[in-house]
C-alpha positions in Angstrom: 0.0 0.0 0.0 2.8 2.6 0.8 3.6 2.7 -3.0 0.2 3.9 -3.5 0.3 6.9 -1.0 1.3 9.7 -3.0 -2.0 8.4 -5.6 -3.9 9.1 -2.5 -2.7 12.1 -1.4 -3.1 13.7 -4.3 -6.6 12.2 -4.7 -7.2 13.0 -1.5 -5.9 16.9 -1.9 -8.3 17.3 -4.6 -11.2 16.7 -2.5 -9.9 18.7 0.0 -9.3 21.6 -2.0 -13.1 21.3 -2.8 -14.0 21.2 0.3 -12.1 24.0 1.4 -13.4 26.4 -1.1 -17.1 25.8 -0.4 -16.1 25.9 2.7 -17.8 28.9 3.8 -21.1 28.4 1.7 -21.7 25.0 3.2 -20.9 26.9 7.2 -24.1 29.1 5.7 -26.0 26.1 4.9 -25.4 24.2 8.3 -25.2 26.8 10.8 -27.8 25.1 13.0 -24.8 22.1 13.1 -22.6 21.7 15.7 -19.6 21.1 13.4 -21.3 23.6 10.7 -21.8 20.5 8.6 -17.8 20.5 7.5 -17.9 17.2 6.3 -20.7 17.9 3.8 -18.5 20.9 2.2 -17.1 18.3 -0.3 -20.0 16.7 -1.4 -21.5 20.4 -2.3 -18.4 21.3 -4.2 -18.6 18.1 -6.5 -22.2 19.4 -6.8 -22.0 22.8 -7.6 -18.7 22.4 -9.6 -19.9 19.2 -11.8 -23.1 20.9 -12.3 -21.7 24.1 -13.4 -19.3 22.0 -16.0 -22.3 20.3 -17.0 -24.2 22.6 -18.1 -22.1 24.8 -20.1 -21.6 21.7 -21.9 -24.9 20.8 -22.4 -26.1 24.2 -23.0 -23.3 24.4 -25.8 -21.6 27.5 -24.2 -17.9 25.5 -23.5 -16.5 22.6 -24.2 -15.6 20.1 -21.0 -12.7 20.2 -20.4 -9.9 21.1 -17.6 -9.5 24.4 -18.2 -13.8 25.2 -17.9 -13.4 22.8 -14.6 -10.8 25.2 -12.5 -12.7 28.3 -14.0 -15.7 26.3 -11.7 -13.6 26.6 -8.9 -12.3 29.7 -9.7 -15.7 31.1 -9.8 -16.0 28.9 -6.8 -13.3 31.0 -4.8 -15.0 34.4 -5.7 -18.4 33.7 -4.3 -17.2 32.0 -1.3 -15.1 34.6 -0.7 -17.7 36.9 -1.0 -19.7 35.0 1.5 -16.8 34.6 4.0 -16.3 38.5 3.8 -20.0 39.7 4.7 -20.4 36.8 7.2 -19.0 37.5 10.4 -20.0 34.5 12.0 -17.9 32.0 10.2 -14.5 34.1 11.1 -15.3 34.1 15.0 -16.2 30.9 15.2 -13.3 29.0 13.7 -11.2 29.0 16.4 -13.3 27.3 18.3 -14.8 24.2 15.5 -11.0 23.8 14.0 -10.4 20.5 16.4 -14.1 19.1 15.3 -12.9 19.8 11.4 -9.5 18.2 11.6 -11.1 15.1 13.5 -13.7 14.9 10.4 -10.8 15.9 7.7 -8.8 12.6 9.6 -11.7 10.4 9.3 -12.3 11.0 5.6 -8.7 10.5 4.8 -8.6 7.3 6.6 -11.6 6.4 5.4 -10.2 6.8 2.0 -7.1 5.4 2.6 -8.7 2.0 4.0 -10.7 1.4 0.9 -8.4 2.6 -1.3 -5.6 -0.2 0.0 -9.0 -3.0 0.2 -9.0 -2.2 -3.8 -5.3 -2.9 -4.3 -5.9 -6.4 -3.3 -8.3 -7.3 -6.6 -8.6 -3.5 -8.5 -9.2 -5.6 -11.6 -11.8 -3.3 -13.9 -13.6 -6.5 -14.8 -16.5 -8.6 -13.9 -20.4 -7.8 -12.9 -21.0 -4.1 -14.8 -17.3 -2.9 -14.5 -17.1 -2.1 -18.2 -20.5 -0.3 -18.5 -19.0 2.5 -15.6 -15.8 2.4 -16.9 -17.1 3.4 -20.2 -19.2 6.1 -19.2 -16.3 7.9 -17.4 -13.8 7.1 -20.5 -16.3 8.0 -22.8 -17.4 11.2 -21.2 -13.2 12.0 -20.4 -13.3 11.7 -24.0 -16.2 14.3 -25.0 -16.7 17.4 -25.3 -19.6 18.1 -24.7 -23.3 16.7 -22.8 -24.7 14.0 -22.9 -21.8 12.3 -23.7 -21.5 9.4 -26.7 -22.9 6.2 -26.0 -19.7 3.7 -26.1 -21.6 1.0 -27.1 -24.1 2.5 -29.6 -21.9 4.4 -32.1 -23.7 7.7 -33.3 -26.2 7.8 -29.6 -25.4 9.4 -26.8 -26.0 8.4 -23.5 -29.5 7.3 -22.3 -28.6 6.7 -18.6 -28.2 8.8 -15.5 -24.5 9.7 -16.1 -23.7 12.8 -13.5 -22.5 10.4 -11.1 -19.7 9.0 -13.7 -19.4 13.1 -15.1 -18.2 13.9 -10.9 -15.4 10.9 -11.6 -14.5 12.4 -14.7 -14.2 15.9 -13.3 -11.9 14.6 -10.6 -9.7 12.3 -12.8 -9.6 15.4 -14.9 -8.0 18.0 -12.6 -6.0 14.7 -10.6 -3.7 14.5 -13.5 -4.4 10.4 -12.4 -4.9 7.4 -15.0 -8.4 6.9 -15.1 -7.6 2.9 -14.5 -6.2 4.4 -11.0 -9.2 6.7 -10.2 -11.8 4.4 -10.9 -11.1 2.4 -8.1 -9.9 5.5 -6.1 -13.4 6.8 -6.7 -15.1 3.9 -4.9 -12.9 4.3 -2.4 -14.1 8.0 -2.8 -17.6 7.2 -2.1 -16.7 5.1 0.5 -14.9 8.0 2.4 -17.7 10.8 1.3 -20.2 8.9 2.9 -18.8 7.4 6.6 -17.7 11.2 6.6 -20.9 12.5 5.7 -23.0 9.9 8.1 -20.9 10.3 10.6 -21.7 14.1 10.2 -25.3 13.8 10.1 -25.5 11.1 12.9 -23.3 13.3 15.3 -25.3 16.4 14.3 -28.7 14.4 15.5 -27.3 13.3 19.2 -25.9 16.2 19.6 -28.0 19.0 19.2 -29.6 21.2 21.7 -26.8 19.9 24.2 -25.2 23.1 26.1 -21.9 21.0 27.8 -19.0 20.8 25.9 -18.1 17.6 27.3 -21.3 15.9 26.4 -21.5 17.6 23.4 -18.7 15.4 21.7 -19.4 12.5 23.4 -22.7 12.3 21.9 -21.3 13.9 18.5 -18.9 11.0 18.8 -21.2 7.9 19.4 -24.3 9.1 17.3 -21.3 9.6 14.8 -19.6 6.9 14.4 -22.6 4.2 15.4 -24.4 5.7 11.9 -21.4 5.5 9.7 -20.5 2.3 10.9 -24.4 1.1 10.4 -24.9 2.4 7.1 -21.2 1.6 5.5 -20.3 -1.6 7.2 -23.8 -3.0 8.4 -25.5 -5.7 6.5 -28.8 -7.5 7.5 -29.6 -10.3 9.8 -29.6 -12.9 7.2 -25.9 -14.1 8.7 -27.6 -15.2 11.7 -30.1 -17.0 9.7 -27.2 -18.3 8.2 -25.4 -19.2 11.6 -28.6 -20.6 13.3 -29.3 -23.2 10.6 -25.5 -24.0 10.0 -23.4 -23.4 13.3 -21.0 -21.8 11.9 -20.0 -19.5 8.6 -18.1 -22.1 7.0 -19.2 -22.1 3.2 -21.0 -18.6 3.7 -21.8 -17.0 0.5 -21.8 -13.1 1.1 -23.9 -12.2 -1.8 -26.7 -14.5 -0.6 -27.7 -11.8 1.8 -28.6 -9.6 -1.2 -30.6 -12.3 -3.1 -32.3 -14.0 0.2 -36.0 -13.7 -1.2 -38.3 -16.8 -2.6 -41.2 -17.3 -3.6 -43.6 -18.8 -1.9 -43.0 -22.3 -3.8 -39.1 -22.2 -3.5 -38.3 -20.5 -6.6 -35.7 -17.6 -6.8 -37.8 -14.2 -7.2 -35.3 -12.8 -8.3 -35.4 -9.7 -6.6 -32.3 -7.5 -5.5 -31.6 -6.3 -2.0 -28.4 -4.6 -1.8 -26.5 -2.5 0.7 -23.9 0.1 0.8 -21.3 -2.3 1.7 -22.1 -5.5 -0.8 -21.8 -2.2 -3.3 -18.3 -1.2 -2.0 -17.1 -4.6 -1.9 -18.0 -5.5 -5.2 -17.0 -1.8 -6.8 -19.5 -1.4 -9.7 -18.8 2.3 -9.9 -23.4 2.8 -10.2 -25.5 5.4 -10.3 -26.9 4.2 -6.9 -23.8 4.1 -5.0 -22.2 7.5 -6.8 -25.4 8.8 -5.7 -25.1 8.0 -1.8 -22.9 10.9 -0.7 -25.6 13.2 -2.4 -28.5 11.6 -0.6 -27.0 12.4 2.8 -26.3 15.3 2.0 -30.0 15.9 1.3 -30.8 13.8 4.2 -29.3 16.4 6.0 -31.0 19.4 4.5 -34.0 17.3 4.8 -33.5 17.7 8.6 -32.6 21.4 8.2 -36.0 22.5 6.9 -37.4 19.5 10.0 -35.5 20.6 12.7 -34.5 24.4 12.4 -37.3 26.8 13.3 -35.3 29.5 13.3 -34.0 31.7 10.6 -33.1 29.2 7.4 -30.2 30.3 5.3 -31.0 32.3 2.7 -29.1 29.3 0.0 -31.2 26.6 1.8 -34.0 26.6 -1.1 -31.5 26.9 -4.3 -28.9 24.2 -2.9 -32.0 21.4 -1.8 -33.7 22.2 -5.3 -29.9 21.7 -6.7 -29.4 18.2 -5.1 -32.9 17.2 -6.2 -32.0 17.9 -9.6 -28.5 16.1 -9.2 -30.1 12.8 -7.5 -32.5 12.7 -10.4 -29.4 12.5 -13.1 -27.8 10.3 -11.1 -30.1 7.9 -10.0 -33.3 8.7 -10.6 -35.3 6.9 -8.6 -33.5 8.8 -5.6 -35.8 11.9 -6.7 -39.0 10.6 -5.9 -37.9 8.6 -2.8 -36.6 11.9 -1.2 -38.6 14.5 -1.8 -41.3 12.4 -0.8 -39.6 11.9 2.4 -39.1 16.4 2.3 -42.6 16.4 1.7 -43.8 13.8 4.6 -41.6 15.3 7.2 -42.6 19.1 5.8 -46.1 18.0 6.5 -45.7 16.6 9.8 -44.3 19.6 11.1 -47.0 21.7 9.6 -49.7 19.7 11.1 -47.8 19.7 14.8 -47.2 23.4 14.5 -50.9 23.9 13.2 -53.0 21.1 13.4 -55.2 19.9 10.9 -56.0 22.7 9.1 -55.7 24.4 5.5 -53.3 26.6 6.6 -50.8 23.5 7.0 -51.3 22.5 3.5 -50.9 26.0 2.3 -47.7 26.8 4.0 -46.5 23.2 3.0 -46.8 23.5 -1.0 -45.6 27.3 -1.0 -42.5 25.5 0.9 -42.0 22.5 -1.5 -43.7 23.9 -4.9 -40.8 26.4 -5.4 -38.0 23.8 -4.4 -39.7 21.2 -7.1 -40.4 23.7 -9.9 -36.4 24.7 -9.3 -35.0 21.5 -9.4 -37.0 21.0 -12.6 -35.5 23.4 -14.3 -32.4 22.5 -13.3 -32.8 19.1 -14.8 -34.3 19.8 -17.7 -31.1 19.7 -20.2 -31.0 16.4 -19.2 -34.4 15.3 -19.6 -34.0 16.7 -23.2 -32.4 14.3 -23.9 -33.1 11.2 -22.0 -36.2 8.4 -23.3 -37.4 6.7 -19.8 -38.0 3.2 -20.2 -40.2 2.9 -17.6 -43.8 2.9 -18.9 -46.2 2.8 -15.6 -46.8 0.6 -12.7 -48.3 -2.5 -12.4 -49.8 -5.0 -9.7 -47.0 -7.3 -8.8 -47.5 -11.3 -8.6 -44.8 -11.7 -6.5 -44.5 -11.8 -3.0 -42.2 -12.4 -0.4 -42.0 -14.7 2.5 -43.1 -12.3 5.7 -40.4 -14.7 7.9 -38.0 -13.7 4.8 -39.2 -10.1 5.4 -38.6 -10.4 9.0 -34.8 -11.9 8.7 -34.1 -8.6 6.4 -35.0 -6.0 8.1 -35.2 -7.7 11.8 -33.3 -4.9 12.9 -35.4 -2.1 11.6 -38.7 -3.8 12.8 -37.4 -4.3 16.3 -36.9 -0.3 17.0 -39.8 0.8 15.3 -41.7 -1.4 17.7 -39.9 0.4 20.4 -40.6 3.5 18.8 -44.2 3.0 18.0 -44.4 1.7 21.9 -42.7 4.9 23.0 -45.1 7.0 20.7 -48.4 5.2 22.2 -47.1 6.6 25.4 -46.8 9.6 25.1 -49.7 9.9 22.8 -51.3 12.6 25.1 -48.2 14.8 24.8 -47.6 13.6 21.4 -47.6 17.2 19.6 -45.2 18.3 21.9 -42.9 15.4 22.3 -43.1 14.9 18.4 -40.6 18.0 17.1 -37.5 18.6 15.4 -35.6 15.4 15.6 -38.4 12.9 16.5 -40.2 14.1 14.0 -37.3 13.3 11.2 -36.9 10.5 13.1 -40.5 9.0 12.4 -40.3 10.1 8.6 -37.2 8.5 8.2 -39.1 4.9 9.7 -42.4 5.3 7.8 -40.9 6.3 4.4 -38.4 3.5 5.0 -41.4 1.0 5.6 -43.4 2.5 3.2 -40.6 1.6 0.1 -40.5 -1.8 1.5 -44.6 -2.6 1.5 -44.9 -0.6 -2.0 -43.2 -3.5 -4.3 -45.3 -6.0 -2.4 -48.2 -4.2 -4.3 -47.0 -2.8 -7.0 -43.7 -2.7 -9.6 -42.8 -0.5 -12.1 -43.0 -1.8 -15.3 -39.9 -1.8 -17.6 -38.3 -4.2 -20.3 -37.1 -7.2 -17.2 -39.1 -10.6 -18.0 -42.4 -11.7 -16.1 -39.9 -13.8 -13.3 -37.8 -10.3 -13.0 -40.9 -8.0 -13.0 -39.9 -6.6 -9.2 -36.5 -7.2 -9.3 -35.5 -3.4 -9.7 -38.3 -1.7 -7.8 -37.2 -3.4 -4.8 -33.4 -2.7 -5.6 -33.9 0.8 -5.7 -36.7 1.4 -2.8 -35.3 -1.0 -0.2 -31.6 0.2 -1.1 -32.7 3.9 0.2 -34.8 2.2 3.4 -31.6 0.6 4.5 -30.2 4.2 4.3 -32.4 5.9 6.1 -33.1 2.9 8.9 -29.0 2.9 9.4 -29.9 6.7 10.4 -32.6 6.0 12.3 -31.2 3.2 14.0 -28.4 5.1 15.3 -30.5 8.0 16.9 -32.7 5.5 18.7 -29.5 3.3 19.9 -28.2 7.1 21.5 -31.3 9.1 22.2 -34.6 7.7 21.9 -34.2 4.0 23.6 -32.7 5.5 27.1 -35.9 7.4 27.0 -37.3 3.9 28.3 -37.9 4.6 32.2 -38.1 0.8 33.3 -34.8 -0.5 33.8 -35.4 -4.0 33.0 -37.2 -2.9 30.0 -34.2 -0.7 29.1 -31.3 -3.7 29.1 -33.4 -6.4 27.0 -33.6 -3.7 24.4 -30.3 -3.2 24.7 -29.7 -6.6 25.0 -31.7 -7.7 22.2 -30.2 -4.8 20.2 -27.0 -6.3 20.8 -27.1 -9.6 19.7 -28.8 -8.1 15.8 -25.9 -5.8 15.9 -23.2 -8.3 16.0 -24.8 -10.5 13.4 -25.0 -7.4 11.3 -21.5 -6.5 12.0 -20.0 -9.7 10.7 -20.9 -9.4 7.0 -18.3 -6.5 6.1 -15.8 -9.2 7.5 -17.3 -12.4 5.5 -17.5 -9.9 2.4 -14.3 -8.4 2.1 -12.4 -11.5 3.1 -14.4 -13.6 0.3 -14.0 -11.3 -2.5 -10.5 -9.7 -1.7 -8.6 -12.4 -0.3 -6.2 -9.3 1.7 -2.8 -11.9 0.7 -1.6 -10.3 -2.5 -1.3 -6.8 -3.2 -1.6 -5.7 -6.7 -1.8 -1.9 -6.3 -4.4 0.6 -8.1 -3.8 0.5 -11.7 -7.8 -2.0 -13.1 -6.7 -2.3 -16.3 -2.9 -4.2 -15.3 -5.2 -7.7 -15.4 -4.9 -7.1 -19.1 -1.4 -7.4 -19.4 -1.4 -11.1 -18.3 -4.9 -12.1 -19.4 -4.6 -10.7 -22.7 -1.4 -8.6 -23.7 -2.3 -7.9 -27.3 -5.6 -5.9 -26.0 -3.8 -4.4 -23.3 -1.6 -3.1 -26.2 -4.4 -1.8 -28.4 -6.2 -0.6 -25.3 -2.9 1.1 -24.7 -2.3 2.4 -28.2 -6.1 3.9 -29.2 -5.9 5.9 -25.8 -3.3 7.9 -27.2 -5.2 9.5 -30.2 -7.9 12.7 -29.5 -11.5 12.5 -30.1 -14.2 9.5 -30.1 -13.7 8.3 -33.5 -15.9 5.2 -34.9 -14.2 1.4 -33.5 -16.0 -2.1 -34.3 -15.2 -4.9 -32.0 -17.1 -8.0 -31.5 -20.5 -7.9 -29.8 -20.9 -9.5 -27.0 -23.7 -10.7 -24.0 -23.9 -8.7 -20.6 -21.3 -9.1 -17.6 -18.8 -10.9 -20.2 -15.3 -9.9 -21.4 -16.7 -8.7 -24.9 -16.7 -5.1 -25.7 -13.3 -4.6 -23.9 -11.6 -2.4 -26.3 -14.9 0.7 -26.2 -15.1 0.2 -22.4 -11.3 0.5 -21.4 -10.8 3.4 -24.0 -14.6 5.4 -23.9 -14.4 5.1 -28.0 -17.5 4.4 -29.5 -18.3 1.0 -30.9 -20.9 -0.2 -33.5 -22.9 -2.4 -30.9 -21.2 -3.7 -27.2 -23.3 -5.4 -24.6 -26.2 -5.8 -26.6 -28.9 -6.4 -24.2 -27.9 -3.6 -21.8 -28.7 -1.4 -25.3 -32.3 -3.1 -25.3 -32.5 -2.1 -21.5 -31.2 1.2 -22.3 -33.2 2.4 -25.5 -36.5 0.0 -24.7 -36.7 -2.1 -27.7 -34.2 -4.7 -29.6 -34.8 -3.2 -33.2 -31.6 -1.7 -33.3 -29.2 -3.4 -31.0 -30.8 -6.3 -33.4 -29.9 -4.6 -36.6 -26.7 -4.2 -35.5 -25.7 -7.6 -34.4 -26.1 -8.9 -37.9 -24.2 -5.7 -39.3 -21.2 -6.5 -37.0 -21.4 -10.0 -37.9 -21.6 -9.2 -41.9 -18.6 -6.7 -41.2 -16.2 -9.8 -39.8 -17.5 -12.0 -41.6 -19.0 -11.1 -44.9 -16.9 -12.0 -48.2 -18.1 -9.2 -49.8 -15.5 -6.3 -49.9 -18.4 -4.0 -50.9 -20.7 -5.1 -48.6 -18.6 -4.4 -45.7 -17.5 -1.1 -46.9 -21.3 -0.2 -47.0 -21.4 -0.9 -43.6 -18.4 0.7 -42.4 -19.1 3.9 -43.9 -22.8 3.5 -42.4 -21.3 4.1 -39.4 -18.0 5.9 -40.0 -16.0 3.7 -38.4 -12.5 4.4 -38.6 -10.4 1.6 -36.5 -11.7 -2.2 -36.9 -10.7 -4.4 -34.0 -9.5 -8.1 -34.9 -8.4 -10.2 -31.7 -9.1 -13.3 -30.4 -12.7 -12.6 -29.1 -13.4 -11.4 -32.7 -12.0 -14.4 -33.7 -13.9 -16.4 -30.9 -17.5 -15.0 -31.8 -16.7 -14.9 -35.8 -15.3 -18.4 -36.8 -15.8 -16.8 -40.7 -13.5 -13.9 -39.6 -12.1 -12.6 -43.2 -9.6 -9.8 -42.0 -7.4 -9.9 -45.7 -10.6 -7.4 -46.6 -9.6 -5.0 -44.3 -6.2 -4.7 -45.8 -7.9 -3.8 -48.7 -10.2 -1.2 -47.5 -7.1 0.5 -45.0 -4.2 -0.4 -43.3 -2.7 -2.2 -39.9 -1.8 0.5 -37.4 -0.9 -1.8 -34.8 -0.4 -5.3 -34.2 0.9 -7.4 -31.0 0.1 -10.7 -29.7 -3.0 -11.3 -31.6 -4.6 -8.1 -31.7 -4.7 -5.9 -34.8 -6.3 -2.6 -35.4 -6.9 -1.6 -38.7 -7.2 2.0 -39.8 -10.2 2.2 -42.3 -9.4 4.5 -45.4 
């Protein structure tokens, strides 16, 4: 790992100039934090910056590049400057948050540093949906402009939430870093950005409204860590299923505990599960794990507008409407989820504040309408330019297990019991008892619940077969529940359970809290050691695999990422999670037709990844020199790939053509590329 430092330090001092500029924006923001929410000032940067770079491109006004990223941050330093200036506040008061700020800064960089050094012990870019991130951020490194070209449908662009691979690209940009290094420094990235940011948030919740300094960070401390650790490390109690049928963990499967469900004759349901840490271990660089630090960040401003019935900061309105808009281009599901969960806890403390009345729903939609229309506008480049798949919702015909229910989210249902037993108590001071944190507290629970009942009903309908139908529904609702419980969890553990006034009472919760705790503690251990091994070091660099595995694409790989622009390539087409469309994925150049089916998932019909499956084919393998040279100029492709997959997939492979129609510009170890005249 010690090779590796100086990749990480400057990673790492990146992020933290970020940080530091937005520094006094973000103090704005938070004010009503103990810390001033320092650990959220880099997750705003990436936001305002990548946003910013965005959409100039999209708009047409400059090209992406590095030179329109530091004027960003230029721009960046002027208004936060500005804002430091006429705030007073925020110069008195660092002499006194500076040890809170370095503790956080500490965290993040071991945080980073941790991950970082778990990905030099299998950084391979390879496997699962590797190659689809990888050549998002290639292929928008690559561009010039938004939305970037679609690597694996030549003459498309992108129709995907992409911002999340655009923030990698912006940091690998002004790194000066290989992007085969800062794809797996990004995960670790994420990693870091959120224990950071929960830890933040967490602390923030057990802390507030204490007046001793003492107690002040030790409840900063626990709430802290306990929620970082929960929502990063923590998995679901389906280990001590595993244990209490098996006595032991020998032959556990880790990614059993994110594909638990059956039906209820025995057959797979094939519905998806996942958690933070099953993502970080298995480093698909997704839309729903680059998205993470950006929901807690919302999470947080969610509990801004809850919790703080003072004066609001005057940026509070633009910045929530802005991470609206960037959820939605980064995974979009993440819009609806959370500003439902703004608009349930917005409610709530309307109705405490003013009963049932029309006044509550009046002050509610002039508080949320403007934040919605906003964020709107902010997204609508995008949506410009982006064909949803999704057509509608449906009643579901699958169902899970309730005892399967109860082994996922054990946890969860045990303290919302509590909580529900501490709310029938105190039902006659409930208005009063229900504020500011308790009542973001109880939205985080019933939205939670909520996203797990809704795909027991219902699914939204997309291109996935009958057996599939729920399969990403539940992915992306229950993803967000075990976010927000991990929250929740963490506040009860420091502040709601020893609200229990009978003392027996008070240690079997504890107790009982305990023993699901350690259960869900032991899967970051069964996971990492499964997939990673931790024996051989092998350093940062994804794409070294290559060299060993298959030299001559490593040397084309190599070769075509030395030329400008996104001209044309062919390669073989190829099925989903396989090694096929290597040469577009590792170098962001645009090929006729890659993983075919994620194209049908992608544009909602066949018709023309289809087309193009027999156009590849006729291109290797078609003995008519005319024929193929139709094709190729179809598309204006202007390097043709012949290696051993092409080989593989094409037994009729007739490369002499292409010597007729251009020329070999490289050639080693069974790869050839061929320059098309």
């Amino acid at each position: 790992m010690f090779e590796e430092l100086p990749l990480i330090f400057q990673w790492w001092g990146v992020l933290f100039l970020l940080g530091a500029v937005f520094a006094p924006i973000t103090f704005c923001i938070f004010k009503g934090f103990w810390d001033w929410g320092y650990a959220l000032g880099k997750i705003l940067a990436l936001m305002v910056v990548c946003y910013s770079v965005w959409l100039s491109g999209s708009l047409g006004l400059a090209s992406f590049s590095t030179n329109i990223i530091w004027a960003a941050i230029a721009s960046g330093v002027l208004l936060n400057g500005v804002v430091l200036v006429k705030n007073k506040f925020i110069r008195e008061g660092i002499r006194d948050r500076w040890p809170v700020w370095l503790a956080e800064e500490g965290l993040f960089f071991l945080a980073l540093a941790v991950w970082a050094n778990i990905r030099g012990f299998q950084p391979d870019i390879e496997g699962l949906e590797k190659y689809m991130d990888f050549g998002f951020v290639n292929s928008i490194l690559r561009g010039s402009s938004f939305p970037p070209a679609d690597m694996w449908l030549a003459g498309e662009s992108i129709n995907y939430y992409y911002f999340g691979h655009l923030m990698s690209a912006v940091v690998t940009k002004i790194s000066g870093l290989a992007a085969a290094v800062t794809y797996n420094l990004m995960i670790a990235t994420i990693f870091a950005l959120a224990f950071s940011a929960a830890f933040c948030l967490g602390g923030n919740l057990a802390a507030r409204g204490e007046k001793k300094i003492k107690t002040t960070w030790r409840l900063f401390g626990a709430g802290g860590l306990i929620t970082a650790i929960l929502l990063n490390l923590g998995g679901n109690l389906q280990p001590m299923y595993y244990w209490l049928k098996n006595q032991s963990f020998a032959g556990y499967w880790y990614p059993d505990a994110t594909r638990f469900i059956i039906d209820k004759f025995g057959a797979a349901d094939n519905t998806i599960h996942e958690f933070p840490i099953y993502s970080y271990v298995v480093a698909d660089l997704h839309g729903h794990l680059l998205d993470l630090p950006v929901v807690l960040f919302f999470l947080a401003l969610i509990y801004l507008w809850t919790a703080n019935r003072g004066k609001k900061s005057r940026w509070l309105p633009l910045i929530t409407a802005l991470a609206l808009a960037v959820m939605y281009m980064t995974n979009m599901w993440d819009f609806a989820i959370y500003f439902l969960l703004l608009a349930m806890v917005t409610l709530g403390q309307m109705f405490v504040q003013y009963g049932l009345v029309r006044n509550t729903i009046t002050k509610s939609v002039l508080r949320l309408g403007p934040i919605l229309l906003l964020s709107i506008l902010f997204v609508l480049p995008f949506q410009l330019n982006f064909k949803s798949i999704a057509s509608g919702v449906a009643l579901t015909d699958y169902h899970s297990p309730l005892w399967m229910l109860v082994v996922l989210w054990g946890w969860p249902l045990f303290f919302s019991l509590v909580l529900a037993g501490l709310l029938i108590m105190k039902r006659k001071s409930l208005a009063g008892w229900l504020t500011g944190k308790r009542l973001y507290l109880v939205g985080l629970v019933l939205v939670s619940w909520l996203l797990i009942i809704l795909p027991e009903i219902i699914y939204v309908k997309d291109i996935y077969i009958h057996s599939y139908q729920r399969a990403n529904t539940v992915f992306k609702f229950t993803y967000q529940s075990f976010v927000m419980f991990a929250i929740a969890g963490s506040y009860m553990l420091v502040k709601i359970i020893p609200e229990i006034k009978n003392k027996l009472v008070l240690w079997l919760v504890y107790g009982a809290s305990l023993v699901m705790l350690t259960f869900i503690l032991i899967y970051p251990r069964q996971a990492v050691k499964s997939y990673y091994g931790l024996t051989d070091y092998r350093g940062l660099n994804g794409v070294a695999y290559l060299q060993k595995k298959s030299p001559g694409d490593y040397g084309a790989i190599s070769w075509l990422n030395k030329i400008s622009g996104q001209p044309v390539i062919v390669e073989a087409v190829g099925e989903s999670y396989t090694e096929y469309a290597r040469i577009s994925a590792n170098t962001g150049l645009p090929t006729v037709l890659g993983w075919r089916v994620h194209e049908w998932l992608w544009r909602g019909s066949f018709d023309e990844p289809g087309k193009r499956t027999e156009e590849v084919r006729q291109i290797y393998e078609s003995p008519s020199f005319e024929e193929t040279k139709n094709i190729l100029d179809e598309f204006g492709v202007k390097y043709v790939i012949v290696g051993a997959l092409e080989r593989k997939a094409y037994p009729a492979l007739n490369a002499d053509k292409f010597n007729q129609l251009g020329r070999p510009v490289f050639s080693e170890k069974g790869t050839t590329i061929y320059e098309i005249n």
